[in-house]
C-alpha positions, -999 to +999 in steps of 0.1 A: +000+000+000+026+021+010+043+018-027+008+025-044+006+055-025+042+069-035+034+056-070+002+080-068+021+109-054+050+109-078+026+109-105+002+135-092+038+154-089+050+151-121+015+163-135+015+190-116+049+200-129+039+196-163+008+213-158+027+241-143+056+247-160+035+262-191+006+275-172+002+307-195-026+318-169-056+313-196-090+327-195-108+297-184-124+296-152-111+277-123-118+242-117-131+237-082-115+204-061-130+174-064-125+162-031-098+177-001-065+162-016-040+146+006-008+139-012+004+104-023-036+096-017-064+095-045-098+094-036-112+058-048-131+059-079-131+100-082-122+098-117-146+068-123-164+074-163-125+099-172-108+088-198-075+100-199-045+095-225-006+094-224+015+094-252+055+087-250+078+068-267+066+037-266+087+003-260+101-011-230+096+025-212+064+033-217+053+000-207+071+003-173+059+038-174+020+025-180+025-003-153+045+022-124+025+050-124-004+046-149-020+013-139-022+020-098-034+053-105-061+041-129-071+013-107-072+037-074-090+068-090-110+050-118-098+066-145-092+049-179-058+057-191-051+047-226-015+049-243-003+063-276+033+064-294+053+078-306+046+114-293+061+139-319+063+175-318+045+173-356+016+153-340+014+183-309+014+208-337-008+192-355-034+188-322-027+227-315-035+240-349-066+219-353-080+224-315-086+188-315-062+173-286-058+136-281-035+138-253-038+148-216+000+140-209+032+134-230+067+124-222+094+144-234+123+159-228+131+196-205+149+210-230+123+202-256+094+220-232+113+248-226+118+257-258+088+252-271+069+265-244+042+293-250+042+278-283+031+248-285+026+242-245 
């Protein structure tokens, strides 16, 4: 349990992060919380009926990737997390220019965000 837990909180971390690091501070209006978070905890079945999708690389990694962090968080919020590869900057543009985004997280590299945020992020 303990593992699951800090499974759960690294990847509520690194969403955050990801989340954050681009946050251009849009014009949408706040999301209120679903439930009162406790870190490394998800509230069972508060994502039950979301489907959520996370491209990468694909191979060996993403699988471990899926089955670390992507599987326990699935099974502990409800969520249905589906995969895609290989994430390309083409395919992001692509997504952007269109307004039709498959993706609600993708694996890349710092370098690659930075400079392509407020563009494309």
């Amino acid at each position: 349990m303990k593992h699951k837990r800090l499974t759960v909180a690294a990847l509520g971390a690194a969403s955050a992060l990801m989340l954050a690091a681009c946050s251009g501070g849009g014009t949408s209006a706040p999301i209120p919380p679903l439930t009162d978070p406790v870190a490394g905890e998800v509230a069972e079945g508060v994502l039950q009926g979301v489907t959520l999708t996370y491209a990468a690389d694909g191979g060996t990694t993403q699988e471990a990737q899926m089955n670390a962090f992507f599987k326990p968080f699935a099974d502990a919020s409800g969520a249905t997390v589906n995969e895609d590869s290989p994430q390309t900057l083409a395919k992001i543009q692509a997504q952007v220019d269109t307004g039709s985004y498959q993706w609600d997280f993708v694996s890349s590299y710092g370098d690659q965000i930075s400079r392509e945020c407020g563009v494309l992020f």
